[in-house]
C-alpha positions as CSV (number, residue, x, y, z in Angstrom):
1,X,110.7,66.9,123.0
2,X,113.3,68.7,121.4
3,X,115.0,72.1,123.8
4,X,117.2,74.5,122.7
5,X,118.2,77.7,124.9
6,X,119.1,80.8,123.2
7,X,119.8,84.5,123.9
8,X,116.7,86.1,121.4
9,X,114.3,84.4,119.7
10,X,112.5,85.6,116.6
11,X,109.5,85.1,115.1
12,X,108.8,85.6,111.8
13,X,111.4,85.5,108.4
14,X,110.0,87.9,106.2
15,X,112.4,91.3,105.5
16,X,112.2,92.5,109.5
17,X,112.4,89.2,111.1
18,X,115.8,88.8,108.8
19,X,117.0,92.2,109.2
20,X,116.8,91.4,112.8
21,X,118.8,88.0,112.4
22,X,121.7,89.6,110.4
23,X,122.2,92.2,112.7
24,X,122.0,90.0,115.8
25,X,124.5,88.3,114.0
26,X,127.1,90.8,113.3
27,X,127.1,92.1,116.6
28,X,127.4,88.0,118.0
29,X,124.2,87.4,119.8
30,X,122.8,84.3,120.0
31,X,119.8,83.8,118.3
32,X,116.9,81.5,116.4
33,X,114.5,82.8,113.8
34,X,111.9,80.4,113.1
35,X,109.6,80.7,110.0
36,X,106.7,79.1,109.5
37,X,106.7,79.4,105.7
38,X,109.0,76.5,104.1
39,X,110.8,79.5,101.9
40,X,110.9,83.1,101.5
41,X,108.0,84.7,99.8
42,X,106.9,84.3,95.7
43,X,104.3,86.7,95.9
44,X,106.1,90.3,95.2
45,X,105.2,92.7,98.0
46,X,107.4,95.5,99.5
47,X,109.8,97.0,96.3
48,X,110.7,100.4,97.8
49,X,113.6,100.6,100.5
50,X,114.4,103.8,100.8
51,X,117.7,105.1,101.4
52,X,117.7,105.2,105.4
53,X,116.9,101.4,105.0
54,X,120.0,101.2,102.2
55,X,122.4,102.7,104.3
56,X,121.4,99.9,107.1
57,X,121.8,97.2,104.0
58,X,124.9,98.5,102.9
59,X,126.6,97.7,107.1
60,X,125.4,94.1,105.8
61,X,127.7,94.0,103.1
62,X,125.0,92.9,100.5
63,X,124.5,96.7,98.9
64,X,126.5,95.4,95.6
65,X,124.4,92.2,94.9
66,X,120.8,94.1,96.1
67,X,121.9,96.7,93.2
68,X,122.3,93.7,90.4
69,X,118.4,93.2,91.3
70,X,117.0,96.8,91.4
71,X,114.5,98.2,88.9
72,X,116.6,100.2,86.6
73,X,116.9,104.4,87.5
74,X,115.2,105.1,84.3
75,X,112.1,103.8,86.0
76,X,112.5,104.8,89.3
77,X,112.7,109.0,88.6
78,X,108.9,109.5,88.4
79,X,104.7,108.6,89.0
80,X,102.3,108.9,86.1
81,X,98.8,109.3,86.3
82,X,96.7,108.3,83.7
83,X,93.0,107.0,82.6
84,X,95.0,103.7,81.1
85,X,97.8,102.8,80.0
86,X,96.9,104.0,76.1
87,X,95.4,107.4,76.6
88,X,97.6,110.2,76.7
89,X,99.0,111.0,80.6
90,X,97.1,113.7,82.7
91,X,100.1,114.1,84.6
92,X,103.5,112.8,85.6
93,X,105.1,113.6,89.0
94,X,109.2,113.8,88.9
95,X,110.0,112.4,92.5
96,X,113.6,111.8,94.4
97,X,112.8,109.5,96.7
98,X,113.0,106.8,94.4
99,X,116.3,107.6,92.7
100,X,118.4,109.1,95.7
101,X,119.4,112.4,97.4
102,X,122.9,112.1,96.5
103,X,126.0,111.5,97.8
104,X,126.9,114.7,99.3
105,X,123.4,113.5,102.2
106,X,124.2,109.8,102.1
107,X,126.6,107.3,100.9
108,X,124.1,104.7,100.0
109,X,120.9,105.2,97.4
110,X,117.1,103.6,97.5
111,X,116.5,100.1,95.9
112,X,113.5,99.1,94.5
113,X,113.0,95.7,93.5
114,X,110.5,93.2,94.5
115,X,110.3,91.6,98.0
116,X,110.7,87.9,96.2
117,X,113.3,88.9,94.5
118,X,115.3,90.7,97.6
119,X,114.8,88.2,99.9
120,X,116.4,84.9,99.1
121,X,119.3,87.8,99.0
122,X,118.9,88.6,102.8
123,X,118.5,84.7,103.7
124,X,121.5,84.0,102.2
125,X,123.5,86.6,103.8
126,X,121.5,85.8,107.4
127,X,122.1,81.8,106.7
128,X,126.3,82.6,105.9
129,X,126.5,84.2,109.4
130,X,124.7,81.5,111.6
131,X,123.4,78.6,109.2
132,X,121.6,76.6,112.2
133,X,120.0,80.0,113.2
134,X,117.0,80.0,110.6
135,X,114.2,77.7,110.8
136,X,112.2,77.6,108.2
137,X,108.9,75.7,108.3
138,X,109.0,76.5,111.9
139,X,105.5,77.5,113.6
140,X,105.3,79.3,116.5
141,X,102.5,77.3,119.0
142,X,102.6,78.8,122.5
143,X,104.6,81.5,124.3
144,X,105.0,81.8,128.1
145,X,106.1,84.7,129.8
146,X,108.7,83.9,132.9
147,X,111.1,86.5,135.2
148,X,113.9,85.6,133.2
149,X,113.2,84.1,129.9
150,X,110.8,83.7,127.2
151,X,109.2,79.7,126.8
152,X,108.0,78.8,123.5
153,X,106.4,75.9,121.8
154,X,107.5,75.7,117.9
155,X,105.9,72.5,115.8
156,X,108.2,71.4,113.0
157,X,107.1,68.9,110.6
158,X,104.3,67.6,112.8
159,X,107.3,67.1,115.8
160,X,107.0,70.1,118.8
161,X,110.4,71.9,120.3
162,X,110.8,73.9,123.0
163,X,112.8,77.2,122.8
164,X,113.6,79.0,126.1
165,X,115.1,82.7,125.2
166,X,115.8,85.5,127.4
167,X,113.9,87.7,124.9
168,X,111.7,87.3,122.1
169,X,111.6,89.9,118.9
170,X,107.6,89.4,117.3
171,X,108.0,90.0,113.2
172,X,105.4,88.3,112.5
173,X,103.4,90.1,110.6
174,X,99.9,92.0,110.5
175,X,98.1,89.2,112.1
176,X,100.7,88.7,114.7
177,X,100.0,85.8,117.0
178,X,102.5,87.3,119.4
179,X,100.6,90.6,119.4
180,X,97.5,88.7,119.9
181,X,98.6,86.4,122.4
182,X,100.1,89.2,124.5
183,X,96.7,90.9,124.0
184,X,98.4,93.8,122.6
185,X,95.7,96.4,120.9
186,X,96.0,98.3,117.6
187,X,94.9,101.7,117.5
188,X,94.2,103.9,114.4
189,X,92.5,104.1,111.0
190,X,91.2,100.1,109.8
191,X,89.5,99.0,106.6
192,X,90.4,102.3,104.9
193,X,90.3,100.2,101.3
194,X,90.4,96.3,99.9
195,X,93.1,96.0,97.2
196,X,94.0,92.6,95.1
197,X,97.5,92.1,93.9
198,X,98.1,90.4,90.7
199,X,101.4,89.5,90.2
200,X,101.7,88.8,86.4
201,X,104.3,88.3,83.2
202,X,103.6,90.5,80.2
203,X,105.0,92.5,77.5
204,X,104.0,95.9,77.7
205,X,106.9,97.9,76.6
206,X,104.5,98.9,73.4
207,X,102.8,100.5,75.5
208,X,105.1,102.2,78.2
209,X,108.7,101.2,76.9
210,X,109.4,105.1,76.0
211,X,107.8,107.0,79.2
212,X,109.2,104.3,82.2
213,X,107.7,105.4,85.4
214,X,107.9,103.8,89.0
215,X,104.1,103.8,89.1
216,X,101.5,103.9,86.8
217,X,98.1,105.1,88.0
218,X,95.0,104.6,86.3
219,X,91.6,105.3,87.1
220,X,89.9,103.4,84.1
221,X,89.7,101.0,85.3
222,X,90.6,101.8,88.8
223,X,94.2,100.5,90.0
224,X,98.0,101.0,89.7
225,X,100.7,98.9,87.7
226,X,104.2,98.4,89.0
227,X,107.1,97.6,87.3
228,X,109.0,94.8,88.9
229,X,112.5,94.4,86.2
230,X,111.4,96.9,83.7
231,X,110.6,93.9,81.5
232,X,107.8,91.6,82.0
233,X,107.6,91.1,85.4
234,X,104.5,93.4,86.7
235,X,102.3,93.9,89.7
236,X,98.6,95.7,89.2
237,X,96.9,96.8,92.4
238,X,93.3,96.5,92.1
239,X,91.4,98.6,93.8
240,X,88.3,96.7,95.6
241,X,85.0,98.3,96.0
242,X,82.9,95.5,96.3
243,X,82.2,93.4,99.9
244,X,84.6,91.3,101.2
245,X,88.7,90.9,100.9
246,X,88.0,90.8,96.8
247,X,89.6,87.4,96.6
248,X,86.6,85.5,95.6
249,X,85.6,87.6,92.6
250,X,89.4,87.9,91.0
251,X,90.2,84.8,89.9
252,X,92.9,84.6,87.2
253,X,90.1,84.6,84.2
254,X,89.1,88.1,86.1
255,X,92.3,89.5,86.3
256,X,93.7,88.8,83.3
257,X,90.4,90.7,81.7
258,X,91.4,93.4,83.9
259,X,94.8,94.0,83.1
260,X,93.6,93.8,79.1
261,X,90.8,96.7,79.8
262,X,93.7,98.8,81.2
263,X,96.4,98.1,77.9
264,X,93.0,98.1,75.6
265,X,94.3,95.1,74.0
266,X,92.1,92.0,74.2
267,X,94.6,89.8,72.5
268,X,97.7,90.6,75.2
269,X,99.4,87.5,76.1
270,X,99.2,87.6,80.1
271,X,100.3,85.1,82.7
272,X,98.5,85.5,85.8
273,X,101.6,84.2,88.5
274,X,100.1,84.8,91.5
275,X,97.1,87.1,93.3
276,X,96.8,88.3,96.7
277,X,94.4,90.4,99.1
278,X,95.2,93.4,101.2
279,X,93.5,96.1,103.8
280,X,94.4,99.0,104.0
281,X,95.0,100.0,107.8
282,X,96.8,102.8,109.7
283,X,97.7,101.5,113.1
284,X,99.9,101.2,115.8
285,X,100.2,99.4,118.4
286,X,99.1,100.5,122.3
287,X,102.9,99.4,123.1
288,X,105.2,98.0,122.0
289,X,106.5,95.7,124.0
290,X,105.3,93.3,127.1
291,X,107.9,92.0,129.7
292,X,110.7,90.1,127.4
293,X,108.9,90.2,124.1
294,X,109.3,93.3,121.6
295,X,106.8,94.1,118.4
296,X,108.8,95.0,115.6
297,X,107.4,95.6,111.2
298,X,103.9,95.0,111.0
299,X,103.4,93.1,114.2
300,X,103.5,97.0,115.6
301,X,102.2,98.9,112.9
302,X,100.5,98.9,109.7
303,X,100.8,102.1,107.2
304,X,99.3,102.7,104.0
305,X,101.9,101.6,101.2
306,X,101.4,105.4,99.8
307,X,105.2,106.4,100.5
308,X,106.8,102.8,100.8
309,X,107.1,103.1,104.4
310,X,106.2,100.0,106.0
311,X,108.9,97.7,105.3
312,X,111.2,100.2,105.9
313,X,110.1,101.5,109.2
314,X,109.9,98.1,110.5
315,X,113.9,97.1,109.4
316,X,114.9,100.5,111.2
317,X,112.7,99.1,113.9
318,X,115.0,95.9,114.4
319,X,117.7,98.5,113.3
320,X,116.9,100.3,116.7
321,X,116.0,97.2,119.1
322,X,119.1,94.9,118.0
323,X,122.4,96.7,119.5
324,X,120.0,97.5,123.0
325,X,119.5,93.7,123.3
326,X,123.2,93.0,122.5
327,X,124.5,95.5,124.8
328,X,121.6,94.3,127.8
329,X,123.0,90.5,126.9
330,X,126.5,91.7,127.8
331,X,126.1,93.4,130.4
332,X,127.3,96.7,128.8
333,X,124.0,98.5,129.7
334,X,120.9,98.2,131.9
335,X,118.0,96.5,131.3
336,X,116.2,100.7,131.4
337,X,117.5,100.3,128.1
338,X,115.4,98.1,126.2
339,X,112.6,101.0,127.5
340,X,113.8,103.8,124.7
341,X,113.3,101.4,122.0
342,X,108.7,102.0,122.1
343,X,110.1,105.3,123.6
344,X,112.1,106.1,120.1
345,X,110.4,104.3,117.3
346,X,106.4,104.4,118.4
347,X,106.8,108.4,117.5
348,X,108.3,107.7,114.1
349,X,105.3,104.5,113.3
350,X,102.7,107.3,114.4
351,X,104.0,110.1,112.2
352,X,104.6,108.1,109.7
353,X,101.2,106.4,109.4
354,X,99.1,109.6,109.3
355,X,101.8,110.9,106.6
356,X,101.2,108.0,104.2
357,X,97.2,107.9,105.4
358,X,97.6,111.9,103.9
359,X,100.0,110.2,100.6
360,X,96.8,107.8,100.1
361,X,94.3,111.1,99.5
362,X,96.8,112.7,97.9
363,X,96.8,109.8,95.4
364,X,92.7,110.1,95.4
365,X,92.5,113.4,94.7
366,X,94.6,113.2,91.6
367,X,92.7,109.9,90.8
368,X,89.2,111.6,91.2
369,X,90.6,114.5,88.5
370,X,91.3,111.9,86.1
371,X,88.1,110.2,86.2
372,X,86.6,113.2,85.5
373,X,89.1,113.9,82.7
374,X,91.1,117.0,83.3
375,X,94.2,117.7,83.9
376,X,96.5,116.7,87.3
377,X,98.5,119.5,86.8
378,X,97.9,121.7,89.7
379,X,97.0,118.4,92.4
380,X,100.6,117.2,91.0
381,X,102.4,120.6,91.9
382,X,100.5,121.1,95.2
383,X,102.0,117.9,96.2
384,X,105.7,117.6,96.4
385,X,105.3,116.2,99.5
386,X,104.5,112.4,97.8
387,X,107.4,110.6,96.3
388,X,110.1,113.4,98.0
389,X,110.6,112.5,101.4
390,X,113.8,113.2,102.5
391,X,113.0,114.5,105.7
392,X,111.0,111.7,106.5
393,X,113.3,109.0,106.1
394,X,116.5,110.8,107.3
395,X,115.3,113.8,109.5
396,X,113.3,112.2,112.2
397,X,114.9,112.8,116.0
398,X,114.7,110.4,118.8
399,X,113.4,112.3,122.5
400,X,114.2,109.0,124.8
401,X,116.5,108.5,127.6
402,X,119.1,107.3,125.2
403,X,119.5,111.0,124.4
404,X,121.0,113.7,126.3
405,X,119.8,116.4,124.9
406,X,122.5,119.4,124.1
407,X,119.3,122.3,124.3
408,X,119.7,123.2,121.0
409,X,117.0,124.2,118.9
410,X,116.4,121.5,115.6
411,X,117.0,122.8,112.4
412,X,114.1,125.2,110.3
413,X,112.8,123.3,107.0
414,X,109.7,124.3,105.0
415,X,108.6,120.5,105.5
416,X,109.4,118.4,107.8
417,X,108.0,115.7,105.5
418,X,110.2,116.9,102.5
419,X,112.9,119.0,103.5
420,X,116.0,117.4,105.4
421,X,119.3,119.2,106.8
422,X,121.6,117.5,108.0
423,X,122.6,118.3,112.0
424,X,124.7,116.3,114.6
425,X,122.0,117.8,117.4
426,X,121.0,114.6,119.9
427,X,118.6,112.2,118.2
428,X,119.5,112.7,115.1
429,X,120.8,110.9,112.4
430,X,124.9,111.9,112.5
431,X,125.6,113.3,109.0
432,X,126.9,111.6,106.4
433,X,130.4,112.4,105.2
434,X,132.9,111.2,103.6
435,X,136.0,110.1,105.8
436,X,137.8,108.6,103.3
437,X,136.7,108.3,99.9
438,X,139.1,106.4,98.0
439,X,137.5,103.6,100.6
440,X,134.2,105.1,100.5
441,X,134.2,105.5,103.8
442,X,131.0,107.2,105.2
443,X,130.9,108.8,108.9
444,X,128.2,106.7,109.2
445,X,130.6,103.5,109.2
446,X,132.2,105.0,111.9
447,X,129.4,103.4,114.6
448,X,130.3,100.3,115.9
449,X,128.9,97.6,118.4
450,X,129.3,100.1,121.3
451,X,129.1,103.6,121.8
452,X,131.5,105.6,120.0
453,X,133.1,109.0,120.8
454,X,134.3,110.9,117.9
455,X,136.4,114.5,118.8
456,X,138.6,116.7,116.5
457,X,141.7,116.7,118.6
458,X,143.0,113.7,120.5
459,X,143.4,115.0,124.1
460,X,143.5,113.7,127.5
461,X,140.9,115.9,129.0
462,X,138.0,113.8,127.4
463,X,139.5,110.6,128.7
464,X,137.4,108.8,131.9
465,X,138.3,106.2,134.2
466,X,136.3,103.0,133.4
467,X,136.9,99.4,133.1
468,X,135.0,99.0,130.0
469,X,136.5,99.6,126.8
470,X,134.8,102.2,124.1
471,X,136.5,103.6,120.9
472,X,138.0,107.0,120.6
473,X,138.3,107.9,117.0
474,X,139.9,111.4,116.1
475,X,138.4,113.0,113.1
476,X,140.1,115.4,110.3
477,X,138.6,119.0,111.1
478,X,137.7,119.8,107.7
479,X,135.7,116.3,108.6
480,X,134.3,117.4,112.0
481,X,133.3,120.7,110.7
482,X,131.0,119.1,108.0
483,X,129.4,117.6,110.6
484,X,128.9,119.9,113.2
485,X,130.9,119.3,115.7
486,X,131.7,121.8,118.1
487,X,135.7,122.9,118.2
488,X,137.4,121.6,120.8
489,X,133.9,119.5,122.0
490,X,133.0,115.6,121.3
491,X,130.0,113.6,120.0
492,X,128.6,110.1,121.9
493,X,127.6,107.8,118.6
494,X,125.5,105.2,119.4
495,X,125.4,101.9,117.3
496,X,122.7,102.4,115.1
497,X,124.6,106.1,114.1
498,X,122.2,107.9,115.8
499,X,123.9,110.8,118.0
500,X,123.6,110.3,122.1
501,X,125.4,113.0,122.8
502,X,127.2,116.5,121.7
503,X,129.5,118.5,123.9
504,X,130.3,122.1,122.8
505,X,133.0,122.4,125.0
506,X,135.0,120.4,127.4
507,X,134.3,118.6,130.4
508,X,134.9,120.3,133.7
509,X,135.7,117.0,135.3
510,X,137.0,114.0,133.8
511,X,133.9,111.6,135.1
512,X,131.8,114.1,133.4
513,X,131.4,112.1,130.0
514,X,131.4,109.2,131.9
515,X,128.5,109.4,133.6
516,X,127.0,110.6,130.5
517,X,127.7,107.2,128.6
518,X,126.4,105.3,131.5
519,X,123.3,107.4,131.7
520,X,122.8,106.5,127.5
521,X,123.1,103.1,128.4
522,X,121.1,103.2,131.4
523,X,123.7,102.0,134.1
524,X,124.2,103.7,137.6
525,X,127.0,105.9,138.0
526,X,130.1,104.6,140.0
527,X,132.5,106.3,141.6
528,X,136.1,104.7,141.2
529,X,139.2,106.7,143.5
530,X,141.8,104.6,141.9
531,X,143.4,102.9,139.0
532,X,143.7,105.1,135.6
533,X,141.7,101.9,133.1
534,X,140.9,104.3,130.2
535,X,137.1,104.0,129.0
536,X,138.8,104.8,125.2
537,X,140.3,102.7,122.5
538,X,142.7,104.9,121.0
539,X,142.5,104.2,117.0
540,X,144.1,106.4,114.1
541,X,142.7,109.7,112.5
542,X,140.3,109.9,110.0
543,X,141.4,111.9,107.2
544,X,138.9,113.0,104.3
């Protein structure tokens, strides 16, 4: 029997379990992936990442070749409701989550192409920063939970290896044998609705060529189309009332008879390239996490697809967990740590379930007005809420020990679904601005492996005695100001560029911040009387 010893291991090579590789990566932690799939997926499934999710894809250094693949804007600015695809539109809903809140909230914008499509794209990038990582056609067989490691049992091609890790990351998926192994329970909303995917090829720019939109939905028959390229390439969800998963009664002959009743066009040439079966389900797991292994995507939570969240909740999931592992490896943090990661990103799952669980009815209202045959008008203008969701995706705040809060109060928005300002208050998301354009260099490119302090003037009273070794960057004030930093004060940036800390003024004694950044990273305060080993990395201004 084959053993190999790593520092993480991760189960599961779909967008999360990737994510999570690329970033374990870049901040050099050892790590395997194993995949029990022999490739990435054909079947198209998650096509929305939203721009929280881009500004994590663009720290890959992938943003470029992921826009060569998107769905083209003209598609992407609006949702039209409709009986089919012939009769004239009830309604059309103009929407920015799909096109980007623009540069002046984030230096990156949404991407929607199809999970086939974007994937080989992350494989590629994960395989060009540790080739021997990735293990495709990998199953995971047995885990076994020790003090100090993580034991697993992987069968490749009919031969079994051993993998000791210290910790194990579960992406792997909905029917996650981690979660189940660990005995880990879902709670929440299940079998809300049975859907079938078609994934087809078809020309139906007659038809919709001249009024794009990023979803079509009809209620005769009942379903939605989605373009994949803004060519051929199409995915219908069906909706499924019938018993059972659906799978049995749409076969290809089915389907393509469906997607004809919907374009009224019995003649339409269609290849049927591949069908699929869904439930819908809004859960979340009881915890997230059990001794050394960590939930993260669908293995934690499932979410109505209303809103595009679950792909994207899960890669800022790994987005969250990966710099607390690399930081607990080193020996830059305590282990208290890893805690903040259920503490911070179970809220965010549960809010944003019931939101897209709301998204879903939304949908059926406007739906249920169409099969009666009047107008979506007023169910369309009652609902901003679906398709903008800006405060969603960039607003949320972590509460965790990772935080220190500053007792400020957060910012008022109509919606805290909708509505997003931008505020450097503790949890938060630091605001995006730009530091230096000509580079297109965002504030958010300021976080790096390790905690960050950012201040507007470069003074001696915010420097602490510490043998380890974090940057001190000195912003522009014009630069500062835009981002609400208190005059004369500093902000603690963690790695994923959410803020730790925010001083409004100076410290009274120069330990002061230092027992802050050891109370983020969970480490016990120490005392040193001697010696003058500055915690800061001095590095140049930032000028706009």
């Amino acid at each position: 029997m084959t053993e190999v010893d790593t520092e993480v291991l991760v189960v599961g090579g779909g967008p999360v379990g990737l994510s999570m590789s690329i970033m374990l990566s870049l901040l050099d932690v050892d790590h395997v992936l194993i995949e029990k799939h022999a490739s990435t997926t054909y079947h198209p499934k998650a096509r929305n990442l939203n721009t929280r999710t881009m500004e994590i894809v663009r720290e890959w250094g992938i943003d470029k070749e992921m826009s060569e693949v998107a769905l083209p804007e003209t598609w992407s600015s609006s949702i039209a409701y409709c009986k089919d695809l012939v009769k004239p539109e009830l309604g059309r809903m103009k929407t920015s989550g799909f096109v980007g809140l623009g540069e002046s909230i984030s230096p990156a914008i949404p991407h929607l192409s199809s999970q086939d499509v974007y994937e080989p794209i992350w494989r590629r990038r994960a395989e060009s920063l540790a080739s021997k990582s990735l293990k495709f056609g990998s199953e995971l067989k047995s885990i076994r939970l020790l003090d100090k490691s993580v034991e697993a049992e992987i069968e490749v091609a009919d031969q079994i290896e051993a993998i000791s890790a210290r910790y194990l990351v579960a992406a792997d998926g909905a029917n996650s044998f981690v979660r189940n192994t660990l005995e880990i329970s879902m709670n929440g909303a299940r079998g809300i609705a049975n859907f079938v995917n078609v994934y087809f090829s078809a020309d139906l720019s007659y038809l919709v060529g001249k009024r794009p939109a990023v979803l079509f939905f009809t209620s005769e028959p009942r379903g939605v189309f989605q373009p994949l390229d803004g060519q051929k390439r199409w995915l219908c969800q069906i909706t499924h009332l019938g018993p059972g998963n659906g799978l049995e009664e749409y076969d290809i002959a089915t389907c393509r008879d469906w997607v004809r009743k919907a374009t009224q066009n019995n003649e339409l040439e269609i290849e049927i390239l591949s069908i699929g079966t869904w439930t819908m389900n809004a859960t979340v797991a009881d915890k997230y996490s059990e001794r050394r292994c960590f939930l993260v995507g669908d293995s934690a939570h499932q979410l109505p697809p209303t809103g595009g969240f679950g792909a994207n909740t899960g890669i800022q999931d790994a987005h969250n967990l990966a710099w607390k592992l690399s930081l607990v490896l080193k020996g830059s943090a305590g282990e208290s740590l890893l805690d903040t990661y259920e503490q911070e990103r179970k809220p965010v799952a549960e809010f944003n379930a019931k939101q897209s669980l709301a998204n879903s009815k939304v949908v059926g209202r406007i739906t249920a007005l169409a099969l009666k045959g009047e107008s979506a008008d007023q169910a369309i203008s009652d609902s901003r809420k679906y398709g903008n969701f800006a405060g969603m995706e960039l607003g949320y705040c972590y509460e965790s020990k990772a935080v220190i809060s500053d007792l400020s109060d957060p910012p008022l928005v109509d919606d805290y679904v909708a509505d997003y300002v931008a505020t450097s208050r503790p949890g938060h998301r630091l605001p995006h601005h730009w530091v230096d354009l000509k580079q297109r260099k965002s504030t958010l490119d300021l976080a790096n492996r390790n905690l960050v302090v950012l201040v507007d003037e470069h003074e001696s009273r915010w420097e602490i005695e510490s043998e380890k070794r974090i940057e001190f960057i000195v912003l522009e004030k014009t630069v500062s100001k835009a981002i609400g930093m208190p005059l004369g004060g500093c902000i603690v940036l963690r790695p994923d560029g959410h803020v730790a800390w925010r001083s409004a003024g100076v410290a009274t004694k120069d330990l002061a911040l230092g027992k802050i950044i050891n109370l983020i990273l969970g480490k016990a305060v120490r005392r040193k009387r001697h010696g003058r080993n500055s915690l800061f990395r001095r590095s140049v201004s930032y000028m706009r």
